[in-house]
PDB file of N, CA, C and O in Angstrom, chain B, residues numbered from 101:
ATOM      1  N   UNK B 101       0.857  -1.165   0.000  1.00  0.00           N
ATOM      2  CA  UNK B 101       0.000   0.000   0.000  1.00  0.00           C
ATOM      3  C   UNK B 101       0.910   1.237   0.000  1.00  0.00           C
ATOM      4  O   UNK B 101       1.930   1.203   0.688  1.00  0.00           O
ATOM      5  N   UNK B 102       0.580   2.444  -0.802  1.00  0.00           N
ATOM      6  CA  UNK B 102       1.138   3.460  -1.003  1.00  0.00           C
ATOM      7  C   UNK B 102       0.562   4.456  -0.146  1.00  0.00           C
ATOM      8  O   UNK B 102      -0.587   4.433   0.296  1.00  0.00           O
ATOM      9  N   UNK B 103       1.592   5.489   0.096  1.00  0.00           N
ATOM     10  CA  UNK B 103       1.367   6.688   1.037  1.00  0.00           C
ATOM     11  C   UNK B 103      -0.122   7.083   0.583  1.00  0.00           C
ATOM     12  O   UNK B 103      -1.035   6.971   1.400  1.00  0.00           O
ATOM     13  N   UNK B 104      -0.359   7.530  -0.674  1.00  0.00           N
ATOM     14  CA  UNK B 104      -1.790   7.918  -1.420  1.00  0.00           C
ATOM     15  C   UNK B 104      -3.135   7.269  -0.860  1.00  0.00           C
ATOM     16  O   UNK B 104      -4.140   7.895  -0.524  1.00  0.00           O
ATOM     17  N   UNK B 105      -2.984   6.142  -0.833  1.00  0.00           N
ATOM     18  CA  UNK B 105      -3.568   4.712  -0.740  1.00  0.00           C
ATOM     19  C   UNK B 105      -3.875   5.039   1.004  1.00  0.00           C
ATOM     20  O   UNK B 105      -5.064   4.983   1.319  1.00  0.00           O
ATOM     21  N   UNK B 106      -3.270   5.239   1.681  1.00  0.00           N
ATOM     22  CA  UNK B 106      -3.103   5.075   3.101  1.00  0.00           C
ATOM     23  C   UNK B 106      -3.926   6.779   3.923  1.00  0.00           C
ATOM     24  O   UNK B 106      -4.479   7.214   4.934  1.00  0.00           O
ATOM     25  N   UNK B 107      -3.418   7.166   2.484  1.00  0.00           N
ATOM     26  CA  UNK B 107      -4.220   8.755   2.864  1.00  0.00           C
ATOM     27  C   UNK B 107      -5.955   8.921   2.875  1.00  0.00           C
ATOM     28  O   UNK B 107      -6.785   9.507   3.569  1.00  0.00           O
ATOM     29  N   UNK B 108      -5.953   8.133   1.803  1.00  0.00           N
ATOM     30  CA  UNK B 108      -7.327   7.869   1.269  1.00  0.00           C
ATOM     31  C   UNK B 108      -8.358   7.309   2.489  1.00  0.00           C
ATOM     32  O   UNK B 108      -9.404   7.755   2.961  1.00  0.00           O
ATOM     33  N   UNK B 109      -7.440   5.958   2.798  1.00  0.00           N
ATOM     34  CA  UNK B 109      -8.343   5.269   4.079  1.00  0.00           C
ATOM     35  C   UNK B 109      -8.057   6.043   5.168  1.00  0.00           C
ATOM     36  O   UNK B 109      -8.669   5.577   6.129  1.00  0.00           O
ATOM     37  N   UNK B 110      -7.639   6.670   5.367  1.00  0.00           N
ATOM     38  CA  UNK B 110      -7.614   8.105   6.522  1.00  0.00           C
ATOM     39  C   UNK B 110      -8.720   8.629   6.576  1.00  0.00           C
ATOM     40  O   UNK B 110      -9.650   8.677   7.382  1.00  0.00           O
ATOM     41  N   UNK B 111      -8.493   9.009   5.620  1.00  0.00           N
ATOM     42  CA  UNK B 111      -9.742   9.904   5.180  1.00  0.00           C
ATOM     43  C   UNK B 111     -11.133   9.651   5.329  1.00  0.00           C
ATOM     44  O   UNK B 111     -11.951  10.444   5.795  1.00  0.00           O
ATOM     45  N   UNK B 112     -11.451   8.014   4.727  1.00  0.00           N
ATOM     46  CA  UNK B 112     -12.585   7.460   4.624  1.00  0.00           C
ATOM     47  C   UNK B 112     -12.820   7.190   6.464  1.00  0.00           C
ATOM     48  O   UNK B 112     -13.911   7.480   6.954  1.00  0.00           O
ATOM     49  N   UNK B 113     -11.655   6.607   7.375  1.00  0.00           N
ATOM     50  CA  UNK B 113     -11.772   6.731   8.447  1.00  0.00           C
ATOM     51  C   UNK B 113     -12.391   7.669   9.241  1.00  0.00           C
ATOM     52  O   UNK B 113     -13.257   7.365  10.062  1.00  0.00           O
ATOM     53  N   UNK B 114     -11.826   9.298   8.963  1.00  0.00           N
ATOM     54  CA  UNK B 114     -12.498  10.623   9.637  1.00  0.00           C
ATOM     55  C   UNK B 114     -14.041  10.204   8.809  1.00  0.00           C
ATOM     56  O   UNK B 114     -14.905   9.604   9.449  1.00  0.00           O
ATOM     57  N   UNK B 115     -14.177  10.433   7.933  1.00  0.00           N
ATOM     58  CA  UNK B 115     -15.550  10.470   7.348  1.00  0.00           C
ATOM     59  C   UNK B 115     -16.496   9.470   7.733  1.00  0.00           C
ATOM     60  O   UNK B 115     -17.590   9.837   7.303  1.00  0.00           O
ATOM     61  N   UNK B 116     -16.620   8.153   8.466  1.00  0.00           N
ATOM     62  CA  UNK B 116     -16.985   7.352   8.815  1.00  0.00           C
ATOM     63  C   UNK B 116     -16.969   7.926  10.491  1.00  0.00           C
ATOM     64  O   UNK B 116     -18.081   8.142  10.973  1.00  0.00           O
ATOM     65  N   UNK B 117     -16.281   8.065  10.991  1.00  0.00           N
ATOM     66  CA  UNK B 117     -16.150   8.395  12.531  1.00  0.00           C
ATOM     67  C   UNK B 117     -17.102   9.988  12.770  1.00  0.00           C
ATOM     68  O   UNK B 117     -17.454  10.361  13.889  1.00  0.00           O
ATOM     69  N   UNK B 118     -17.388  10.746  11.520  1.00  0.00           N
ATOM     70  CA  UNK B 118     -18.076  12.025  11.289  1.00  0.00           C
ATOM     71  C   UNK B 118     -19.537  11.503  11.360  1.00  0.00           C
ATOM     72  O   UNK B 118     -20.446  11.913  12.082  1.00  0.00           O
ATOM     73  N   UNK B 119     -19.549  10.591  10.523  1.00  0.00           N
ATOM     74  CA  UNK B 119     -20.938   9.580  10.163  1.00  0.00           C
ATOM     75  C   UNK B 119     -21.996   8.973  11.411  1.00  0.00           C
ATOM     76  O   UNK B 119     -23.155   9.112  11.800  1.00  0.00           O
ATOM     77  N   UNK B 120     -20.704   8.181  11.750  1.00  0.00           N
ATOM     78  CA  UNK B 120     -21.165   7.879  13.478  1.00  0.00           C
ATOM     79  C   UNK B 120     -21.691   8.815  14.248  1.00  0.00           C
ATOM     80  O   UNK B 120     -22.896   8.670  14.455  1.00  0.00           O
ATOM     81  N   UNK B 121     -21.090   9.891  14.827  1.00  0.00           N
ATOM     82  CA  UNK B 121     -21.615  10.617  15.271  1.00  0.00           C
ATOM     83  C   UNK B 121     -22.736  11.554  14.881  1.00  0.00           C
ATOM     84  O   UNK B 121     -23.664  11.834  15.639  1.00  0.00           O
ATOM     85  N   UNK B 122     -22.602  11.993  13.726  1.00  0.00           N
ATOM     86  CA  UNK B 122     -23.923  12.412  13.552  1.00  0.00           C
ATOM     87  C   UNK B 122     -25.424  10.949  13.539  1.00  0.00           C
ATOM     88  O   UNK B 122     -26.589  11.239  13.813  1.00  0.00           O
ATOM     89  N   UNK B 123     -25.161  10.111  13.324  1.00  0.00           N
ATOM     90  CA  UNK B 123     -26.471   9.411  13.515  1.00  0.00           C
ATOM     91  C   UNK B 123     -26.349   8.883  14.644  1.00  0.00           C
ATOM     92  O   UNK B 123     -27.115   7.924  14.745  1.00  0.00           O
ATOM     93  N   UNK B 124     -25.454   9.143  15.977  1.00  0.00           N
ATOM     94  CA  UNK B 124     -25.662   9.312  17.192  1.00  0.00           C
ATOM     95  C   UNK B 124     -26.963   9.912  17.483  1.00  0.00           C
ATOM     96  O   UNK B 124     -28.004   9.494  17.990  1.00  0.00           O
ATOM     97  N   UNK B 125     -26.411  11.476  16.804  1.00  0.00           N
ATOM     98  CA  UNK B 125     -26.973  12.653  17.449  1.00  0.00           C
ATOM     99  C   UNK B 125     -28.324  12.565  16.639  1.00  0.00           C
ATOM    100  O   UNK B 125     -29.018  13.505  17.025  1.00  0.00           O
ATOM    101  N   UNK B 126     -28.942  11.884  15.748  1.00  0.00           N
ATOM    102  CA  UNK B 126     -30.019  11.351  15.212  1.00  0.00           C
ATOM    103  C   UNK B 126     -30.694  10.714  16.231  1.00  0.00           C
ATOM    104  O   UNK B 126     -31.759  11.062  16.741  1.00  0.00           O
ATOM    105  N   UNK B 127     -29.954   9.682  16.518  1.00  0.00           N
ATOM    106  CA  UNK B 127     -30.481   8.718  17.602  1.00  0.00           C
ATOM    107  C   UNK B 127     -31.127   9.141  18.422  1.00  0.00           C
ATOM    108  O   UNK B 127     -32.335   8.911  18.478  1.00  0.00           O
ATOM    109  N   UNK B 128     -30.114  10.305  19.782  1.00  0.00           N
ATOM    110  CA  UNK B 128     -30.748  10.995  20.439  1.00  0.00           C
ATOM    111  C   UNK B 128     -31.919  11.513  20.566  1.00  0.00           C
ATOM    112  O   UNK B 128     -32.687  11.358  21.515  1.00  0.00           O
ATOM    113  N   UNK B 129     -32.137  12.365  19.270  1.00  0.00           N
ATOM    114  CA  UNK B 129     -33.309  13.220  19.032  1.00  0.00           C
ATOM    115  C   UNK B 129     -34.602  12.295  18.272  1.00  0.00           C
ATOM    116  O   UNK B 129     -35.421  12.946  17.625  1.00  0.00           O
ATOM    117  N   UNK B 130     -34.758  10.889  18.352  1.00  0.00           N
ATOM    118  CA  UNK B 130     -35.614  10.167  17.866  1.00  0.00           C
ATOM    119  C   UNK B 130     -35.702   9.510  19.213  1.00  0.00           C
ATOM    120  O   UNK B 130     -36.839   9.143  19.509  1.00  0.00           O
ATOM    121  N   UNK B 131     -34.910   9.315  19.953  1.00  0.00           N
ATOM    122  CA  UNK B 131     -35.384   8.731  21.524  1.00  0.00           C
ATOM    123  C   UNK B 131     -36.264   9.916  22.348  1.00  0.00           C
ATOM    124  O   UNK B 131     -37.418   9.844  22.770  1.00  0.00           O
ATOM    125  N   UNK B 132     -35.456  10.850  22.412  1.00  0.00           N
ATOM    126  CA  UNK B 132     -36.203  12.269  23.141  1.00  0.00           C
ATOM    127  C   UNK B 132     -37.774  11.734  22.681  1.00  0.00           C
ATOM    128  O   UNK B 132     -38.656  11.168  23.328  1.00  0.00           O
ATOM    129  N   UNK B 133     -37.685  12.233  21.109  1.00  0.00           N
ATOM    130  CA  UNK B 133     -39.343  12.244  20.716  1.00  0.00           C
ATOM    131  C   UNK B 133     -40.414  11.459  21.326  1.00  0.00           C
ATOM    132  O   UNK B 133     -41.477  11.885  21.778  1.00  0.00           O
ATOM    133  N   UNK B 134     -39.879   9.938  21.266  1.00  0.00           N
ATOM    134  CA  UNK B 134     -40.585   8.558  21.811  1.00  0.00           C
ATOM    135  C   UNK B 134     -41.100   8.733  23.231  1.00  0.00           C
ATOM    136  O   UNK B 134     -42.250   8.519  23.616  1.00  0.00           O
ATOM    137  N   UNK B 135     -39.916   9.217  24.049  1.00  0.00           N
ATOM    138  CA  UNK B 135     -40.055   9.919  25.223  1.00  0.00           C
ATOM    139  C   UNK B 135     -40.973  10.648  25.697  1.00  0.00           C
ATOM    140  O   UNK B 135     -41.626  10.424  26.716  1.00  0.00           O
ATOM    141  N   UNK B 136     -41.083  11.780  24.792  1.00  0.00           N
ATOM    142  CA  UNK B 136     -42.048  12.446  25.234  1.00  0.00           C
ATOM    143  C   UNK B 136     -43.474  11.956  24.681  1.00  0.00           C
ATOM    144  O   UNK B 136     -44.534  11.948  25.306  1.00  0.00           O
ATOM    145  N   UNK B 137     -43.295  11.639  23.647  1.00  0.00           N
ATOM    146  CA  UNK B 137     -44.470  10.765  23.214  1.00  0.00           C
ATOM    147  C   UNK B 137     -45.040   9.408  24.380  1.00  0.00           C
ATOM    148  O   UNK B 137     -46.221   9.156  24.618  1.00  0.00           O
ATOM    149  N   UNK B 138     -43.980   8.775  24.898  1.00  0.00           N
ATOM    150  CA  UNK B 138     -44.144   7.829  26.070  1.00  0.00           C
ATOM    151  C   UNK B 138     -45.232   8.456  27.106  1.00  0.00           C
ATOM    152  O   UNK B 138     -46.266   8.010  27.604  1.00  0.00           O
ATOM    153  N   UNK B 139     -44.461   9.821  27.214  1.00  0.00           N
ATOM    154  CA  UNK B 139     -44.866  10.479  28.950  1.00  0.00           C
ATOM    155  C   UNK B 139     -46.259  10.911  28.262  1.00  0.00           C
ATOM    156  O   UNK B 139     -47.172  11.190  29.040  1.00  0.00           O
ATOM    157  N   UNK B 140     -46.508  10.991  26.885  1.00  0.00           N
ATOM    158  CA  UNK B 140     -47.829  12.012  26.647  1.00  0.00           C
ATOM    159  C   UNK B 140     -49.035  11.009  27.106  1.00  0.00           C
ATOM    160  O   UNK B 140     -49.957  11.188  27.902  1.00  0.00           O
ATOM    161  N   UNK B 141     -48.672   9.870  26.292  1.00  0.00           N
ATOM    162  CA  UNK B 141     -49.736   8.695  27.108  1.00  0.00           C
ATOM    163  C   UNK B 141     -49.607   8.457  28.126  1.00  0.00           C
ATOM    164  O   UNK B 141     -50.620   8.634  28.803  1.00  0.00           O
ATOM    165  N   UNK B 142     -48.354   7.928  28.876  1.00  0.00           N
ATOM    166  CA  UNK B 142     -48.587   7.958  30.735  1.00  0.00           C
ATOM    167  C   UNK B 142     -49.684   8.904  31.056  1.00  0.00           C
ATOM    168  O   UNK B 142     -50.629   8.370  31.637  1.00  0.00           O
ATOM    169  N   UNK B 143     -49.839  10.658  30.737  1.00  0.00           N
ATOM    170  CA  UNK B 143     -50.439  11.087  31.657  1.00  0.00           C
ATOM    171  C   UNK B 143     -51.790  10.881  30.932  1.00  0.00           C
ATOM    172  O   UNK B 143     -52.627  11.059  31.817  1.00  0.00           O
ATOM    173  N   UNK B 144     -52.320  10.647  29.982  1.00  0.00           N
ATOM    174  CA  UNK B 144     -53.484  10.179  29.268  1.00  0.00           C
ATOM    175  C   UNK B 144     -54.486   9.747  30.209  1.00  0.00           C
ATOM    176  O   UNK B 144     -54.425   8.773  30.960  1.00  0.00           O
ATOM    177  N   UNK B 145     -55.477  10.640  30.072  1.00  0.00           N
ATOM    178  CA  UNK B 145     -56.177   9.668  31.268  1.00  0.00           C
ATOM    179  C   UNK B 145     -56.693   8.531  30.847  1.00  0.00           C
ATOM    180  O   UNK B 145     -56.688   8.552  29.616  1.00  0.00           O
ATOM    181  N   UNK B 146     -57.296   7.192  31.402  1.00  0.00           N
ATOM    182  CA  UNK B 146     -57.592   6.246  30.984  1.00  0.00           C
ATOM    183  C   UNK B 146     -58.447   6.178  30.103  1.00  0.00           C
ATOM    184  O   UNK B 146     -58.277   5.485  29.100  1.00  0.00           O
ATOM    185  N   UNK B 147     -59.587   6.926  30.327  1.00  0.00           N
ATOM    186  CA  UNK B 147     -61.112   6.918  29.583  1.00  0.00           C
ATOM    187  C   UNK B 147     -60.737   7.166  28.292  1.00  0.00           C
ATOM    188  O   UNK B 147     -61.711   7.177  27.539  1.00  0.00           O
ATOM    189  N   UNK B 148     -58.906   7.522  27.349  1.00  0.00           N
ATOM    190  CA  UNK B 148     -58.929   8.270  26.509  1.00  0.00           C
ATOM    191  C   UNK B 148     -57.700   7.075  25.973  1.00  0.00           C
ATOM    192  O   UNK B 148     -57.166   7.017  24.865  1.00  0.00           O
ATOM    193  N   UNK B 149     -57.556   6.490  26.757  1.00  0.00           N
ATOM    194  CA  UNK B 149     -56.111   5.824  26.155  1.00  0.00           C
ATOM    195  C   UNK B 149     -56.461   4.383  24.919  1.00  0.00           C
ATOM    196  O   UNK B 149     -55.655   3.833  24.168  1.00  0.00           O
ATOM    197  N   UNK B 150     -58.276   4.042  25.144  1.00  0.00           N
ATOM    198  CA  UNK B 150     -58.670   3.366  24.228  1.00  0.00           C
ATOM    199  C   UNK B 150     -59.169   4.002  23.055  1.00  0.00           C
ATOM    200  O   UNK B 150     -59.613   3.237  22.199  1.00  0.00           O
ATOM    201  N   UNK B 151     -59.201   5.331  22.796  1.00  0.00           N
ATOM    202  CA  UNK B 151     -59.687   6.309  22.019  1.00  0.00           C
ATOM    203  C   UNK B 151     -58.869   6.492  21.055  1.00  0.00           C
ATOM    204  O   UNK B 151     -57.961   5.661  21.063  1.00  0.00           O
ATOM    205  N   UNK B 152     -58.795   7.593  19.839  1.00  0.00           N
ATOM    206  CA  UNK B 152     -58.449   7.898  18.447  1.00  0.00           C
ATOM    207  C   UNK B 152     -57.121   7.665  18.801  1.00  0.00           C
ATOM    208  O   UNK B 152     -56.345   6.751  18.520  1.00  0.00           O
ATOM    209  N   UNK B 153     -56.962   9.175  19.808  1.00  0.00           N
ATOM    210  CA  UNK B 153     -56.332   9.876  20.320  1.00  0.00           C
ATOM    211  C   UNK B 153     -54.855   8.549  20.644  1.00  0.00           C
ATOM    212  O   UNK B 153     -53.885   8.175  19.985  1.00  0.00           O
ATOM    213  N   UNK B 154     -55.393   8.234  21.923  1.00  0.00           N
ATOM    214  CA  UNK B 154     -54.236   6.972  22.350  1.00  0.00           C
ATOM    215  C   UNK B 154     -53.886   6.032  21.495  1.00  0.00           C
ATOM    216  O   UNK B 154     -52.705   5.705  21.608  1.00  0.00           O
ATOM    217  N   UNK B 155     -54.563   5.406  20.573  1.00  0.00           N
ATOM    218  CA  UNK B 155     -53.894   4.513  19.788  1.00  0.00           C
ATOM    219  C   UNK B 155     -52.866   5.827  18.952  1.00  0.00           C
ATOM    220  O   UNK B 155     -51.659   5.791  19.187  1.00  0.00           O
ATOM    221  N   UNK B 156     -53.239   6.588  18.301  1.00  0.00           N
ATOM    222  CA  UNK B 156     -52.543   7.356  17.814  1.00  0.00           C
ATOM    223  C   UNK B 156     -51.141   7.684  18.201  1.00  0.00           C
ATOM    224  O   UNK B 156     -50.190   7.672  17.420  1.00  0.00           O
ATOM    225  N   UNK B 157     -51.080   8.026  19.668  1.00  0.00           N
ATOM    226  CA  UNK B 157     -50.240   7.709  19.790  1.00  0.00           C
ATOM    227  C   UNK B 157     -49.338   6.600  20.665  1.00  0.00           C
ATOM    228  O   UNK B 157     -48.245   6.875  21.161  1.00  0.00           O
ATOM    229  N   UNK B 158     -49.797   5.694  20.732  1.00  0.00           N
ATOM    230  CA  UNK B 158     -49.182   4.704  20.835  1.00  0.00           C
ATOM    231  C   UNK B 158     -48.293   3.771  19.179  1.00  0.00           C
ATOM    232  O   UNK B 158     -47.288   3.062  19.146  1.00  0.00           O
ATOM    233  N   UNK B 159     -49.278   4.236  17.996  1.00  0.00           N
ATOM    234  CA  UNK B 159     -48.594   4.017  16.633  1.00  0.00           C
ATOM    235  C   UNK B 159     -47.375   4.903  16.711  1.00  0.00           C
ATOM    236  O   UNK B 159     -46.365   4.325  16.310  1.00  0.00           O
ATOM    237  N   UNK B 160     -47.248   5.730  16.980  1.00  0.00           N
ATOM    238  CA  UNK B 160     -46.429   6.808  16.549  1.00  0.00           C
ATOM    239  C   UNK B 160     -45.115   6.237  17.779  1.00  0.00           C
ATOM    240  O   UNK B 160     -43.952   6.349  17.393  1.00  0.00           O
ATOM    241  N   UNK B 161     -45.386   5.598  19.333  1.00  0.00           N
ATOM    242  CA  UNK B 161     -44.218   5.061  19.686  1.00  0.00           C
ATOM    243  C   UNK B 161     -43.279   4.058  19.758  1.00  0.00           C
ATOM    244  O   UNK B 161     -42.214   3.915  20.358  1.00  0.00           O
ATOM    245  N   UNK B 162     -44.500   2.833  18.347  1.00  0.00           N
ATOM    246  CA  UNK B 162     -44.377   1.947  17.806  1.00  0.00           C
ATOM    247  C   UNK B 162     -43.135   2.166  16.876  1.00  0.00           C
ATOM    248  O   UNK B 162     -41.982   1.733  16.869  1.00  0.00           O
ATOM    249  N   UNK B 163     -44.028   3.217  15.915  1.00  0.00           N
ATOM    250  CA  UNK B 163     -43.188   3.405  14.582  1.00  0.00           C
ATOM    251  C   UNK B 163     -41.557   4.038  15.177  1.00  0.00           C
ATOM    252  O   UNK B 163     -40.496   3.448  14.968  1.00  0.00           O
ATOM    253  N   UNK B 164     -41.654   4.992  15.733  1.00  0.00           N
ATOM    254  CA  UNK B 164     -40.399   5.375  16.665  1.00  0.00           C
ATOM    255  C   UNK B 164     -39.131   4.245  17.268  1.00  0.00           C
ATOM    256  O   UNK B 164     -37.913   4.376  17.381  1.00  0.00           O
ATOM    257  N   UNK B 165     -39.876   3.349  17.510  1.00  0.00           N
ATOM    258  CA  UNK B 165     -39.234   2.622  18.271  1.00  0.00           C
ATOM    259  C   UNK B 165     -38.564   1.176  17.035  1.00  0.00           C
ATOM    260  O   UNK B 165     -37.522   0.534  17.162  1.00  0.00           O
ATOM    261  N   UNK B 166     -39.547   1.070  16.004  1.00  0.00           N
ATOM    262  CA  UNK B 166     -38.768   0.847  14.692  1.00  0.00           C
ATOM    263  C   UNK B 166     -37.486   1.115  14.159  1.00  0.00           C
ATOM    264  O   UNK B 166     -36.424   0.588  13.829  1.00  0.00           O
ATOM    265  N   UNK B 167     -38.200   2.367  14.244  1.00  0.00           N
ATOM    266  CA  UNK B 167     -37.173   3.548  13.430  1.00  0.00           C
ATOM    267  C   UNK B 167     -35.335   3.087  14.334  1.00  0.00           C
ATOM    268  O   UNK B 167     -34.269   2.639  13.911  1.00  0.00           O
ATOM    269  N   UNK B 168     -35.733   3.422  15.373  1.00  0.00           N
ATOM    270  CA  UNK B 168     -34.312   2.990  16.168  1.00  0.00           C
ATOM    271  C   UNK B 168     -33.930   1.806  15.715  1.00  0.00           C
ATOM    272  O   UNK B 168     -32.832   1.643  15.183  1.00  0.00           O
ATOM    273  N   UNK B 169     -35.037   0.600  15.925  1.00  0.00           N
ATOM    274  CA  UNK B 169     -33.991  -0.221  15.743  1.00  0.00           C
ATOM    275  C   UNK B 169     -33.576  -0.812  14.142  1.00  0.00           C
ATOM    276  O   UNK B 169     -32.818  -1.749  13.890  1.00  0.00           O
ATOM    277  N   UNK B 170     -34.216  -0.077  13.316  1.00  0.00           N
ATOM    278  CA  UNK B 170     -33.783   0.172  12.295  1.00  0.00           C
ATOM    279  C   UNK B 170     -32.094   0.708  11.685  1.00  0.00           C
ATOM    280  O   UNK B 170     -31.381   0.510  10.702  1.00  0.00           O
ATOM    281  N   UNK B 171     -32.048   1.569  13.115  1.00  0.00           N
ATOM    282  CA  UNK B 171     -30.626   2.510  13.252  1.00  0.00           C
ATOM    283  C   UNK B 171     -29.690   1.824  13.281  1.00  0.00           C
ATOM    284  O   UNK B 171     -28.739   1.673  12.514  1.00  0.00           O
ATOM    285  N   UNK B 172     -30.130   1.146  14.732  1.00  0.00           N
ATOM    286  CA  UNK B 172     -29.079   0.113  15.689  1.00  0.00           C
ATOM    287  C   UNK B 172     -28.694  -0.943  14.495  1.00  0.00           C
ATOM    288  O   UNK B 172     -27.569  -1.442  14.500  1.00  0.00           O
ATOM    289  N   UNK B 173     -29.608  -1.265  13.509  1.00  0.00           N
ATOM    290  CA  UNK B 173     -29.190  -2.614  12.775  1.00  0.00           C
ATOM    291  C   UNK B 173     -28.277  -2.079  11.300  1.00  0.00           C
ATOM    292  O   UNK B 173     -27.626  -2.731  10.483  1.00  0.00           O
ATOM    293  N   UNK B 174     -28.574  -0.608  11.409  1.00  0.00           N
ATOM    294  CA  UNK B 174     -27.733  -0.139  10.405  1.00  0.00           C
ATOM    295  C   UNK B 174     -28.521  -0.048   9.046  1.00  0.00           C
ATOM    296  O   UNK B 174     -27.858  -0.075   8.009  1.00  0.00           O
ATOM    297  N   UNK B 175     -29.699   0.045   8.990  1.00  0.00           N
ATOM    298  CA  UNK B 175     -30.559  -0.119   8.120  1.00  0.00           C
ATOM    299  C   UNK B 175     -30.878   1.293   7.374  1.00  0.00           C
ATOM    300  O   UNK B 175     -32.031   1.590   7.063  1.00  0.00           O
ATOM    301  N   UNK B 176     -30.044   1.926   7.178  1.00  0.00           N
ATOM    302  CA  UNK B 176     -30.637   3.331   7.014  1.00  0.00           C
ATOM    303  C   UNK B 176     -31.554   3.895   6.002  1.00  0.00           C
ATOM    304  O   UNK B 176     -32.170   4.953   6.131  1.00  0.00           O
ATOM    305  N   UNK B 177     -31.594   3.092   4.970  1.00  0.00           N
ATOM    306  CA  UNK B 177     -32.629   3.201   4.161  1.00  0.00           C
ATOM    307  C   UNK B 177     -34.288   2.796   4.473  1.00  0.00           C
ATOM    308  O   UNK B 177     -35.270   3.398   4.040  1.00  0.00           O
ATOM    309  N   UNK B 178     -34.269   1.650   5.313  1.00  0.00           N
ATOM    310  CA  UNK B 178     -35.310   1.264   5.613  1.00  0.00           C
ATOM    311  C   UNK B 178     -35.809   2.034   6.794  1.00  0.00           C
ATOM    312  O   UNK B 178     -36.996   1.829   7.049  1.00  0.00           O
ATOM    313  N   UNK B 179     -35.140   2.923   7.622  1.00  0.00           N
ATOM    314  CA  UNK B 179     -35.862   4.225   9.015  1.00  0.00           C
ATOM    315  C   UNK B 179     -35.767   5.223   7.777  1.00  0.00           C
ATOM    316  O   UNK B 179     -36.944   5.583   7.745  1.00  0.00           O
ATOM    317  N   UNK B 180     -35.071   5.987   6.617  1.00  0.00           N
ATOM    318  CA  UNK B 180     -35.473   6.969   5.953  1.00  0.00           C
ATOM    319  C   UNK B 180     -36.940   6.740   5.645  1.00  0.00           C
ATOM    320  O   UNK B 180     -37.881   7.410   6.073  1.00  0.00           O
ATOM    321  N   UNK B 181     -36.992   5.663   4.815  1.00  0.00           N
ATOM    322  CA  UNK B 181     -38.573   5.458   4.298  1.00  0.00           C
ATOM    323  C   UNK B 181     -39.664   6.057   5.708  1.00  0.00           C
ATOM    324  O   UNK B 181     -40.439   7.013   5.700  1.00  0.00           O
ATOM    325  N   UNK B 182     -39.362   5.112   6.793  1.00  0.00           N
ATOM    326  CA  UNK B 182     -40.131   5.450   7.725  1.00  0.00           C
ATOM    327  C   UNK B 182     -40.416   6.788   8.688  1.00  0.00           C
ATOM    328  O   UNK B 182     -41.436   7.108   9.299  1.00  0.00           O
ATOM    329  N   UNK B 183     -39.138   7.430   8.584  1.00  0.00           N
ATOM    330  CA  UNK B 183     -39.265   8.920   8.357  1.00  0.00           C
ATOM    331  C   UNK B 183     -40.098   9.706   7.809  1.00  0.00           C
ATOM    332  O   UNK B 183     -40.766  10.582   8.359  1.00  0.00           O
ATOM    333  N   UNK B 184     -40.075   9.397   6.674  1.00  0.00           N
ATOM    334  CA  UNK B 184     -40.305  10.214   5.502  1.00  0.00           C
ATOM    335  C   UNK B 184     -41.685   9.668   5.667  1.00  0.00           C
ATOM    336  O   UNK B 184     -42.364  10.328   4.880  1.00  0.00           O
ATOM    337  N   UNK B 185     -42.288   8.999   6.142  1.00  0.00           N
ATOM    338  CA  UNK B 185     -44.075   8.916   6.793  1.00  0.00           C
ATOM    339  C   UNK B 185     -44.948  10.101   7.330  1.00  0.00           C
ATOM    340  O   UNK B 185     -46.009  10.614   6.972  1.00  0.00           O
ATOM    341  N   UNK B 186     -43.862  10.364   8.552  1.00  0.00           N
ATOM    342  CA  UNK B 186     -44.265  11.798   9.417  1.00  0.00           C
ATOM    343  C   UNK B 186     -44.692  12.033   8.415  1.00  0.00           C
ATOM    344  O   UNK B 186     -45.259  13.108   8.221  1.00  0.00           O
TER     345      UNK B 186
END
């Protein structure tokens, strides 16, 4: 392998380690959501949690919770699609 050659996979290295972290910081902000989506039904009162309303969102901490492990498996095309739902 040549100096060129060695520069290159450097490179692809930073750009991959750039990668990571930003779909960290993806991650994050798709857990937050679920989260608060979690706590919105906790405080739901009951009479409402069999209603439009609660399934609604209970889909939405379904699909969320996809979406992650969509992430985790490295699937990134298949959580874009599901993104791109919202």
């Amino acid at each position: 392998m040549n100096k060129n050659q060695r520069k290159v996979l450097n490179k692809c290295a930073e750009q991959l380690e750039q990668m990571e972290s930003k779909i960290s910081s993806i991650v994050e902000l798709i857990e937050g959501i679920r989260d608060d989506e979690e706590c919105k039904l906790d405080n739901l009162p009951e009479s409402l949690r069999d209603s439009s309303k609660g399934e609604e969102i209970e889909e939405c901490i379904e699909q969320l919770d996809e979406i992650l492990s969509l992430l985790e498996d490295r699937e990134y095309e298949n959580a874009i699609n599901l993104l791109s739902e919202f």
